[in-house]
Structures are given as structure tokens and as C-alpha cells.
N, C-alpha and C positions, 0 to 999 in steps of 0.2 A: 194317105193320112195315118193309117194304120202303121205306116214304117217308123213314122216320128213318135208315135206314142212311147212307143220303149223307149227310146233315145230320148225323151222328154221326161219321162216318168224317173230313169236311170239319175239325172240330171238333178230332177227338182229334190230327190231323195239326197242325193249328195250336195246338195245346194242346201236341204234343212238340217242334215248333220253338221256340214258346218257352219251353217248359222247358228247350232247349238253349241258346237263346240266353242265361237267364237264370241258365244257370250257376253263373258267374261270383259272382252276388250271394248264392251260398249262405249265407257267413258275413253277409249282412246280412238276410240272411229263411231263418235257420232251419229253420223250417217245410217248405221241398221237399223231402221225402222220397222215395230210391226208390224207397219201395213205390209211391209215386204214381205213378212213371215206367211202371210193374213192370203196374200196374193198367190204364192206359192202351195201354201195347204190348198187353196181354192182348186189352183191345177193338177194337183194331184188327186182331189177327190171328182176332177171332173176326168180322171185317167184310170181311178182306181179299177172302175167296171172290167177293163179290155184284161185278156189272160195273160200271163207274166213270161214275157218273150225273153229269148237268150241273151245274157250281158251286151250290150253296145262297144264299140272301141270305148267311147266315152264314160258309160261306166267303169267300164276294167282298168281307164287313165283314171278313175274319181276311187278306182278302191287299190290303185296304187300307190295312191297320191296319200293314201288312208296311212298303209301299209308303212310309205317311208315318214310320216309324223310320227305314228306309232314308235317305228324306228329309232328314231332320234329321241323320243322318249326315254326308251329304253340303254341307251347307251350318252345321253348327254343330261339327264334331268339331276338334279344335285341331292334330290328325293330318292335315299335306296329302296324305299316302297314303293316306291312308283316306279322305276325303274326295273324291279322286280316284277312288278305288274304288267307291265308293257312286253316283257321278255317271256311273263304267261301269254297273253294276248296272243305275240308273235308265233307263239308253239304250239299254239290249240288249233285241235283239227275243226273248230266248230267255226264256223263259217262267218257268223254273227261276233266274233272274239274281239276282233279287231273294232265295231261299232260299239259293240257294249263297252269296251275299254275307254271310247272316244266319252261315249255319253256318261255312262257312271264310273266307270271301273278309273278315272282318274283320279278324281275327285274324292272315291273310299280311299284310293292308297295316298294321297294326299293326308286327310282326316287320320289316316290310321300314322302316317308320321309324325302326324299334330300332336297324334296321342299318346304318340313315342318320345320324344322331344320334349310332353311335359310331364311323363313321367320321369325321365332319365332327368329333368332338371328337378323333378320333386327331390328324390333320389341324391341328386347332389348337394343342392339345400341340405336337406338333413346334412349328410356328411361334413359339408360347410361349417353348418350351426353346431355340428360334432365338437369344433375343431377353436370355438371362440375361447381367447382368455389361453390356448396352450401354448403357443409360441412367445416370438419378443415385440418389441413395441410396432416394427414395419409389418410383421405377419400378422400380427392383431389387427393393425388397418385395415391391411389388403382383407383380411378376413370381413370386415365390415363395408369395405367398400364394393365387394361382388355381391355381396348378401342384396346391397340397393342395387346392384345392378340387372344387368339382364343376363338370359341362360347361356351366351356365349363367354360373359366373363368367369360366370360359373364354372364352366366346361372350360372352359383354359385355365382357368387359377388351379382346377385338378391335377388339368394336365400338365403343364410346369410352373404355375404362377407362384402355386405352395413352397416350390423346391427354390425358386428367386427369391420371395422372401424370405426362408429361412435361412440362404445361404447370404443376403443383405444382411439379417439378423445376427448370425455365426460374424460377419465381419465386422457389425458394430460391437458385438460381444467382445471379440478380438482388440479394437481398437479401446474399449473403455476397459481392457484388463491392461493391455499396455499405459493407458494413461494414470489406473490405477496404481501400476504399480510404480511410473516413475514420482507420485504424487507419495507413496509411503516413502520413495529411496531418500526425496526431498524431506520429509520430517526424520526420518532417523540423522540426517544431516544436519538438523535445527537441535536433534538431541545431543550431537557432537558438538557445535559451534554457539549454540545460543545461551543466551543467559538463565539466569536462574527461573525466570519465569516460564520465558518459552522453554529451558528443556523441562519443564514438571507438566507443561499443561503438552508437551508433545510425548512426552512415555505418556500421559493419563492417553490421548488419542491413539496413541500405537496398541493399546495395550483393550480397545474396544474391537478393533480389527474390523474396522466398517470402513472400506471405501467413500460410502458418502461421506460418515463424521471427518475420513482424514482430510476430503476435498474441500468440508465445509471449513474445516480447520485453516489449509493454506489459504482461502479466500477470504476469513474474516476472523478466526483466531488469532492466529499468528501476529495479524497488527497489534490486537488489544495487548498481547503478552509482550510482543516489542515494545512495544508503549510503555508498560509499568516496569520492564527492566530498564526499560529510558529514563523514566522517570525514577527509580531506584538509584539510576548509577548517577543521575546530577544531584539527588540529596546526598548519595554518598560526598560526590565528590566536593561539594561544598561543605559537608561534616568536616571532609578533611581539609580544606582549605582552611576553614575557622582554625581548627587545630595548628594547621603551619603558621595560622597569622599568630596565632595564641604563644607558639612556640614562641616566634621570633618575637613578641613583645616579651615575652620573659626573659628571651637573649639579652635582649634591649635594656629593660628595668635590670638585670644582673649586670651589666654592665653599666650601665650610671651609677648600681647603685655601690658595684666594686670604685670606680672612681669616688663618690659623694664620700665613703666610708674611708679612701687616703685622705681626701681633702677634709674631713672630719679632723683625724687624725694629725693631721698635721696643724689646722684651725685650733687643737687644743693644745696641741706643743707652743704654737705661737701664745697663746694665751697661759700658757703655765710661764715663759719667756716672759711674757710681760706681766703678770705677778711678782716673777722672779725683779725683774728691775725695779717693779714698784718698791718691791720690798726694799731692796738695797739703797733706792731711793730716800722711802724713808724714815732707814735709819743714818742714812747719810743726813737728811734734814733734822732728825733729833741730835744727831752729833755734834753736827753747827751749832743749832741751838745751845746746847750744853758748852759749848765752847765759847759762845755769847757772853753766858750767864757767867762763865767763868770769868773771863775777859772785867765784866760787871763788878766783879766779885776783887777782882786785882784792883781795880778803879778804887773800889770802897776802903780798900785797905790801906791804895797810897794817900786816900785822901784824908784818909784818920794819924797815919804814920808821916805825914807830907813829905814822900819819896815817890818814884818812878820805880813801878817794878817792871821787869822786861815781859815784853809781849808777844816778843818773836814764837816761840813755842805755841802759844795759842793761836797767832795768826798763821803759824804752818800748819798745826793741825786740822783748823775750819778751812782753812785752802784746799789741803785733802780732802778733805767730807764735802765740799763743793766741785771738786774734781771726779768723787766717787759720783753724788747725783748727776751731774750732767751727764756723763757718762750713760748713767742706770735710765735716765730719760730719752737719752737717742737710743735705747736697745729697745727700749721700752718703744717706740717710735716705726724702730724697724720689726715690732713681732706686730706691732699692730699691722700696719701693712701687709704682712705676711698674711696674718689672719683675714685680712679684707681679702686678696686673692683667693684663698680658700672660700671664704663664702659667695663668691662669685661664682664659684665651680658649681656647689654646693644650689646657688640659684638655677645654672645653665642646666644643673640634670633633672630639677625641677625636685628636688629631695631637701629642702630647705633644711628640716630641724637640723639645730645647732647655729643656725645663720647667728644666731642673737652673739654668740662667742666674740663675734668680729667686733660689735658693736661694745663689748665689752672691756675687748682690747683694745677699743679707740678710747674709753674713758678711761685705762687707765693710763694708758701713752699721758691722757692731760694730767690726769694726776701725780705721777712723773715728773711731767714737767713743770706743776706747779712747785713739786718740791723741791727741784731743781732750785726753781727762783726763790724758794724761801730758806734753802741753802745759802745762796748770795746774797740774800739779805740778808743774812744771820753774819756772812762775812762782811760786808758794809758794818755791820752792828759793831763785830768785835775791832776795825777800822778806825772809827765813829768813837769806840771806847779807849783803843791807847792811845788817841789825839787828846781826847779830853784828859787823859792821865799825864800826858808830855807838856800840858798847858797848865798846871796848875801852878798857882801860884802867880800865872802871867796874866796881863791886864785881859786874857782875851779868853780867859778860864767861864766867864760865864758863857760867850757865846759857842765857846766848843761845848760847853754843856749842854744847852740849847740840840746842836746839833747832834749830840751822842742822842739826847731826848727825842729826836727828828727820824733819827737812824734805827730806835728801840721803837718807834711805837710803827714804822714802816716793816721790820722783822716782824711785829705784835700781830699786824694784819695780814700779813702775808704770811703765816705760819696759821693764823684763822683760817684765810683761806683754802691754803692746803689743805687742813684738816677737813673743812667741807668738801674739796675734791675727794679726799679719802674717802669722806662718808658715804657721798652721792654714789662713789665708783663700787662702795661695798654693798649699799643699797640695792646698787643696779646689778651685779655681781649674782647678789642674794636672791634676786628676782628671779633672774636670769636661771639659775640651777632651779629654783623651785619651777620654773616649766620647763625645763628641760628635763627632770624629774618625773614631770606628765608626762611629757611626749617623750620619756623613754619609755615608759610602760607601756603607752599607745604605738609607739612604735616596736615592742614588743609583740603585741596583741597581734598588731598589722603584720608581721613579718613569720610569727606563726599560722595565719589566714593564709597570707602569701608564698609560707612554704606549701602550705595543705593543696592549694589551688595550683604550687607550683605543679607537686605531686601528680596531682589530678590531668591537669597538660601535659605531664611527661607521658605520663599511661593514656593520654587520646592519642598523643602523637607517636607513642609505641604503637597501638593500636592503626593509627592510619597507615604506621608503614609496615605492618604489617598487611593488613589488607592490600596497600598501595602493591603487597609483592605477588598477593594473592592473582591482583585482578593481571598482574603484569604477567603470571605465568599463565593465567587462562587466556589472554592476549594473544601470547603465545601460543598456544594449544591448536586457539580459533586459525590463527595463520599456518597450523601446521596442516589442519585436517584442510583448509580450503584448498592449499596448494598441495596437499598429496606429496612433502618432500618429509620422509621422516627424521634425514640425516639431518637436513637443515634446521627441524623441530627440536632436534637432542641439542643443538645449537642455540638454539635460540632459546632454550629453557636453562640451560648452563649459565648460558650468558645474566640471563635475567635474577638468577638468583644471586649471583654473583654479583649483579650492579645495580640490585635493586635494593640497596640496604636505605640509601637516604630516598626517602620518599615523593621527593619535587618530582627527582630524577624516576623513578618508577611510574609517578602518575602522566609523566610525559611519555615515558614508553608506550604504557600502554591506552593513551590517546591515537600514540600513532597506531597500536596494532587493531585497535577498533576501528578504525579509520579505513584499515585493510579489510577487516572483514566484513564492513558495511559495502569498501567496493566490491568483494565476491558475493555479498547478497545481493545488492543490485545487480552486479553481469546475473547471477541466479533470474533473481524475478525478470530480467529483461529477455533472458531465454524462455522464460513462464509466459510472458506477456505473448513474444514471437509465436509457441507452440501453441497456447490461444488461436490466435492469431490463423494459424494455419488450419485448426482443426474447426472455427468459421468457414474460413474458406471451402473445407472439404465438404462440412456440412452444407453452405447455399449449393455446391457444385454435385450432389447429391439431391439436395430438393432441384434442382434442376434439372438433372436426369431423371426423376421421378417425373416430375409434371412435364419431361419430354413423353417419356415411355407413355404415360396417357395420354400425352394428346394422340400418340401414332397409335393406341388402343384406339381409340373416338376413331381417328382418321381410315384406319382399317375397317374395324364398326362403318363406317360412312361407304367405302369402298364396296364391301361385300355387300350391304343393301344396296348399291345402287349397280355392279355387275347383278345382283338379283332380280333388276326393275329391271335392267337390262337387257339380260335372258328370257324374262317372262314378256318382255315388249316384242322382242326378237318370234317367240314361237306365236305374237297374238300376229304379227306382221307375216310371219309365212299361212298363218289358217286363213286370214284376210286375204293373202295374196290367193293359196287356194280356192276360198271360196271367189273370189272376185273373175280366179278362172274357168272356174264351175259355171258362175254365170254367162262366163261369158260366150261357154260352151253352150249351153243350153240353150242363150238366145241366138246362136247361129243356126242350131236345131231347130228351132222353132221359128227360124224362118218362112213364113207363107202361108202362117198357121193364124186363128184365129189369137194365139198366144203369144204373137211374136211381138207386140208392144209392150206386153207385160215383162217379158222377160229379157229386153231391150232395155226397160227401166230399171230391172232388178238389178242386170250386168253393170249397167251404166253405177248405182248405186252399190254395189260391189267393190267398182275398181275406186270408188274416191275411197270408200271402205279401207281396200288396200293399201292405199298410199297414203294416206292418213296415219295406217299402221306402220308402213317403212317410213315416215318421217319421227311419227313417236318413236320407234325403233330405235332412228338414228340418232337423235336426241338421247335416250336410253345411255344407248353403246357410248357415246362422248362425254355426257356425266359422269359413265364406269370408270373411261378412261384416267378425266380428269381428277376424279376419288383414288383410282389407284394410284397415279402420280402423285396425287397431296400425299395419300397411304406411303409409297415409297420413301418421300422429303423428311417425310414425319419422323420416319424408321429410320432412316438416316441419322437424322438429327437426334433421337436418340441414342441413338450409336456413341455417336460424335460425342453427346452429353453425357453419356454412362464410362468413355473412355475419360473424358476429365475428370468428373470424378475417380477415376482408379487414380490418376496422377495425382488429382489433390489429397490425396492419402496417403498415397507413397510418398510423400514432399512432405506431411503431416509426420510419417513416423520416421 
């Protein structure tokens, strides 16, 4: 009985160490109850009495078994406190090293890294919150996103996380000075090629020297100042349309009114012509007359003297003077006509005054030709008078008188009549000049207006071609700086002044060269829009290397706790296994003893104890696994996602 008490006593001692040690892993091995503990103390204080006999094999297996835990403490714990602890433990000549280690000395150097770990993250903190607000917009983040985090983003953002975002930062630095500066090369560009408004509001932007103002500028300046030169250049160019149209109506009215002012001219020659004939008319009809009267005159004499005087003389004379009216009435005839053609002109150029002339010349064409006839009557008269003179004395003397009486008072009327033709034609004549008398003043009036206003259109439409040359050589300009050909520029400004004198001709030039350099503004913004376009790109492919990189922080994060549950399942799993062999040493020891169900049961609740711990264990270890491999994908995938964006950058600049 006496041989088992050591060996019993060895046993239960190393059976409550590690039941102490194995603490810890209650919630992952259920099973240690303190009645066991309870059962145990009981055998020990029923041992304690007997003298303390020489180690047992089984002791010296229970404080090797001590020795290689210790062990492995010391060379595999992730705790350099502890690890340094276990390495005292292992060195000490004091015999108890290795148990005080198991029971406190783990647990201080644990605490005492607890206490390491949240100073050195006090410590970094600070330095952290050092550090808010100094860097660029990615380091500012990061700077607030370890602040919420916990002490290992801390401790890595130290160690290179700082040195990533400033070197992201240095590269967006890089890429918004590059975009800065193709964004000024673009407005010094709009100062060369643009018009009056954009290049005044792109010097006023150059000349602030603000990246943002110039960006803000190509984004939404630029339209509004496009705009009002747009708007600028169609009042121009309908200023100057007005003017061309202005032009050509005065071409127009100068030329009707050169035509209206021959046909005038000639309207009045026609009408001086038929004066002229009227007149000759009649005095051709007063001649007759007087030849009548003479004729009359012969009659009275034969018929006092009762002789025949001859009448030939008088009847060749009134023949002539009826030869001169007819005459003077068909010229009279033909100006009238003449005159109507002219005021037909005269109507067609819509410049009437003088029209009335024609109508002038048509009354006196009739009066003309009234006298004509009262020429011929006057010749019938003196007819009329040598018949009655050749009948005297014959039975037939009264009725030739009669008829000579028939003949004189037909002359009588018809020489009335004429007279009223005169009068009417002199009437109308007289009217006639007295408005055209007005409407020469008025057309005086008017044609002084119309010189002023001539005046006036010639100097808009000197004026339009002159600008018309203006805008034709900046046309030019614009097309030399878009295409970068200067030879071709000297050309094209030669040419332009040279054939830009008439102004149609200019304003269609430089249609067409705005034309041009609307299309190198558009290839411009469509290369603006593409670069856009790409520097989106680079940016999602950037946020998406970012939110890769953290998730493989998390996913490591996730990793390293769970190799930590891991390892700690792992060493609860071997003190279980130990103790479960301690038991079960113990109850083969106690074999035959009064102790031996007791420590049958303890064994027995050991080993579930242990395998409890090797299955949480293994569980442990395959989670680890499984975290490290997400950890790996993750990093990966970062990778993956950090090289795209390098490409979508390089593809951006």
C-alpha cells in the first residue's frame, strides 16, 4: 500500500497542475468538473500524512511532460514575454521553475505583453493623431481609418501603410499636375484660336494661375464665352448682311434711277418735239386762216368790181400751210408716242415723277391734229370762196354763196375748236409744270436724303468689309495655330487679304475657316471627353484596389485570429491530452486500492476531456487554414486589382 502512495500522490499532483493549467480550455472540454478537482484534493490530503518518497517513473514522465510544454512555450508562443519567460523557467536551477511557470509565471508574462502591446499602441496613437491633416487626401483617410481601427492597423500603417499612402498620394499629386497642366496648354490654346470673348476671359484665367479656376474654366467658362462670341459673330454677321442687302438696293435704286433719269430725258425731248409741232401746227392753222380771210377779201372785191380775181396764189398758199399742219400733227403724233414709251420705263423703275409729260404729249398730239383739220377747213373755206367768186353773176350765184356761207362757218367752228384744244393742252401743260415744279423740289429733298443715307451704306458696307477682312484673317490665324503649319498660315493670310476686298466673298471665307476650327475644337473636347473618360476609369480601378487591399487587411485580420484560436486550441488539446494521461496513469496506479474507482472516473473524464480538445483543435487548425486561404485570394486579388489600376493610369496618361 505504501508503494502506491507515491506513485499516487506523484500522479494526483500532476493531475491538479494540469487541471490548473488546463483551465482555461473549460468551455472547449466541458467535461472538467469540479467535483473531479474536489475528488483529487480529497486523495491527496488523504496521502498527504505518509513521508515524501523518491520521484516515481511516473512522476519523472509527469514533470517531463511539464518540461517539454514549457518547452514549446518557449520556443513557439507568439508572446516574446512569454517566451522569454518559459526560457527563464527552463534555466532555473530551482526545481519549482517549471511549475510556478505552468501555474502563474504564464499568465504574468502574458499580462505583462497585454501591457506591452497597449502601450506601444498608446504610443502609436499618438504618433498617428501626430500625423492628421499632413499628408494628401489617401493619407488623410488612411490616417483616420487606423485611428477606428484596431492596434494591428495601427502597427502596420507605421510600418509601411504611411509610406503606401504617401506614395498613392505623390502619384495622384503626379497625375493632377499632369492633368493640370495639359488643362492650362488647352486655354493658352483658346487664347490663340478663340474669339474675342474667350481669349479675354482665358488671359483673365491664366493670369490667376489656379489650377482649379483653369479647370473650372474648361468645364463651364469656356461654353458661356463660346456662346457670346457666337452670339457676337451672328449680330455681326447679320449687321453685315443688312449692309450688303442695303448695298445692293442702292445698286438697284441707282440703277433704275440712271435708266428713269434717260427716259426722263428723252420724255422731255419728246415733249419739247411736240410743242415744237404744235407750234408749227398752229401757225400753219393761223396761216390758213389768213388765207381764208384773204380769199374773203378777193370775193368782196369781185363782187363790188363784178370781176374774177385769180385765186390760184391763195389756194397754193393755204395748201401749203395745210401741208405744213398735217405734217406738224403726225410729228406731233410720233413724240407723243415716244413720250408714252418713256413713261412706261419711267412706271417699270417705279420712279414715276414726270410720268404726267406723256400725257401731255398725248394732248397735244390732239391739238395738232385739231389744227391740222382746221387747216383743211380753212382750205375748203378758201375753195368754198373762189367758186362763189367764178359764179357771180350766174344763176347759181346764190347757192354758191350759201355754200361758201356753209364752208366759213364750218372753218368758224372748227378753228373754235382748235382754239379750245390749245387751251385745254395749255391748261394741262400749265398744271402739269406746276407739279412737277413740286415734285422737283421734293424730289430734290428726297435725293439729298438719299444721297446722305447713300453715304451712310457706303461707310457700313466699307465697314463690313472691312471687318468681313478682319474676321477672314483671324479665320485664318485660327486654322494656322490648330494645324501647326506656319508656311501654310503665311498663305493663307496672303491670300486672304488679297481676296478679301469684296465682302460676300470674305464672309464666306471665313465661314468656311470657322467651320475648321470648330472641327479642331471638337476633335479637342472629344480627346477632353476620352481623357475624362480614362482618368474615371483609373479612378473606379483604384477604388477597387483599395476596397481589395482591405478586404485582404479584414481577410488576414480574420486569418491571424483564427491561426491564434488555433494555436491556443492546439496547446489546450495537448494539456488535455496530457492531463488525460496523467490520469490515466494514475488510475492504473491505483489499481487495487481503495482509490481505484475514483481515479477510473477521473481517467475516464480526462480522455473525453482530451478529445474534446483534439477535435476543437482540429476544428481550430481548419478554420486557420481556411482564413489563411480566403487571407491568400484576398491578397491576391489585391494584387490583381492594384496592377489594374497601374495600367489604368498608364492608359490615362
Amino acid at each position: 500500500m505504501r508503494e502506491t502512495v507515491p506513485k499516487a500522490l506523484s500522479g494526483l499532483v500532476a493531475l491538479t497542475l494540469l487541471g490548473g493549467l488546463a483551465a482555461p480550455a473549460s468551455a472547449a472540454a466541458p467535461t472538467a468538473a469540479p467535483a473531479d478537482l474536489a475528488a483529487l484534493r480529497h486523495v491527496v490530503s488523504a496521502l498527504a500524512d505518509g513521508p515524501t518518497p523518491a520521484p516515481t517513473a511516473l512522476e519523472a514522465l509527469s514533470a517531463d511532460r511539464d518540461r517539454q510544454l514549457v518547452d514549446d512555450f518557449a520556443e513557439f508562443d507568439e508572446e516574446e514575454e512569454v517566451r522569454e519567460a518559459a526560457r527563464a523557467a527552463l534555466e532555473s536551477s530551482d526545481p519549482n521553475a517549471i511549475r510556478d511557470f505552468l501555474e502563474r509565471g504564464e499568465a504574468e508574462a502574458r499580462q505583462r505583453a497585454k501591457d506591452k502591446r497597449e502601450a506601444v499602441d498608446r504610443d502609436n496613437r499618438t504618433k498617428i493623431e501626430a500625423l492628421r491633416g499632413t499628408g494628401g487626401p489617401f493619407f488623410n483617410a488612411e490616417v483616420e481609418r487606423v485611428l477606428k481601427g484596431d492596434a494591428l492597423d495601427r502597427a502596420d500603417f507605421l510600418a509601411f501603410g504611411a509610406d503606401i499612402a504617401r506614395q498613392r498620394d505623390k502619384e495622384t499629386e503626379q497625375n493632377e499636375r499632369e492633368r493640370a497642366a495639359e488643362n492650362r496648354k488647352r486655354v493658352e490654346m483658346l487664347v490663340a484660336v478663340g474669339g474675342p470673348e474667350v481669349k479675354r476671359t482665358a488671359q483673365a484665367v491664366l493670369a490667376t494661375n489656379d489650377d482649379k479656376a483653369i479647370a473650372e474654366y474648361l468645364e463651364k467658362g469656356y461654353r458661356a464665352a463660346a456662346a457670346k462670341d457666337a452670339d457676337d459673330r451672328a449680330a455681326h454677321e447679320k449687321a453685315q448682311q443688312e449692309a450688303l442687302e442695303a448695298a445692293e438696293r442702292l445698286r438697284d435704286l441707282a440703277e433704275k434711277t440712271a435708266r428713269a433719269a434717260d427716259a426722263r430725258g428723252k420724255l422731255i425731248t419728246a415733249h419739247g418735239a411736240a410743242v415744237k409741232a404744235l407750234k408749227e401746227a398752229s401757225n400753219a392753222m393761223s396761216a390758213a386762216a389768213a388765207q381764208s380771210r384773204a380769199a374773203d377779201r378777193l370775193l368782196d372785191a369781185d363782187r363790188a368790181g363784178r370781176k374774177v380775181s385769180d385765186y390760184g396764189p391763195v389756194k397754193a398758199e393755204v395748201a401749203r400751210q395745210v401741208g405744213i399742219a398735217s405734217a406738224s400733227a403726225k410729228a406731233a403724233q410720233v413724240a407723243a408716242g415716244q413720250a408714252k414709251v418713256q413713261a412706261d420705263v419711267l412706271v417699270e423703275t417705279g420712279l414715276t415723277h414726270g410720268v404726267q409729260w406723256s400725257e401731255v404729249a398725248t394732248g397735244i398730239a390732239a391739238a395738232a391734229d385739231a389744227a391740222s383739220t382746221a387747216s383743211a377747213t380753212a382750205q375748203h373755206a378758201v375753195d368754198a370762196t373762189a367758186a362763189d367768186a367764178a359764179g357771180l353773176g350766174s344763176a347759181r350765184e346764190a347757192e354758191l354763196h350759201a355754200q361758201q356761207a356753209v364752208k366759213w362757218r364750218a372753218n368758224a367752228e372748227q378753228h373754235a375748236k382748235a382754239a379750245a384744244q390749245l387751251a385745254a393742252a395749255a391748261a394741262r401743260q400749265a398744271q402739269i409744270a406746276a407739279t412737277a415744279a413740286a415734285k422737283a423740289r421734293q424730289a430734290r429733298i428726297d435725293a439729298e436724303a438719299a444721297e446722305k443715307a447713300a453715304w451712310a451704306h457706303a461707310q457700313k458696307t466699307r465697314d463690313a468689309r472691312v471687318e468681313a477682312q478682319r474676321q477672314a484673317k483671324v479665320a485664318a490665324e485660327q486654322r494656322v495655330v490648330a494645324q501647326r503649319e506656319q508656311e501654310l498660315a503665311a498663305a493663307a493670310r496672303a491670300r486672304a487679304e488679297q481676296e478679301s476686298k469684296v465682302a460676300a466673298e470674305a464672309r464666306l471665307r471665313a465661314e468656311a475657316e470657322q467651320r475648321t476650327a470648330s472641327a479642331k475644337r471638337a476633335e479637342a473636347q472629344a480627346a477632353a471627353a476620352t481623357a475624362a473618360q480614362k482618368r474615371a476609369e483609373a479612378q473606379t480601378q483604384e477604388g477597387v484596389a483599395a476596397k481589395a487591399d482591405q478586404k485582404a487587411r479584414g481577410d488576414e485580420r480574420t486569418a491571424r485570429t483564427a491561426r491564434d484560436k488555433a494555436v491556443e486550441a492546439e496547446r489546450l488539446r495537448d494539456a488535455e491530452e496530457a492531463r488525460a494521461r496523467a490520469a490515466e496513469a494514475l488510475a492504473a496506479a491505483a489499481q487495487g486500492t481503495e482509490h481505484a474507482q475514483e481515479a477510473r472516473n477521473a481517467a475516464t473524464e480526462a480522455r473525453a476531456a482530451a478529445n474534446a480538445a483534439k477535435t476543437a483543435a482540429g476544428q481550430a487548425r481548419a478554420a486557420a487554414d481556411a482564413a489563411s486561404g480566403a487571407a491568400v485570394r484576398a491578397r491576391q486579388a489585391a494584387i490583381e486589382a492594384d496592377g489594374a489600376a497601374g495600367k489604368a493610369r498608364a492608359r490615362r496618361r
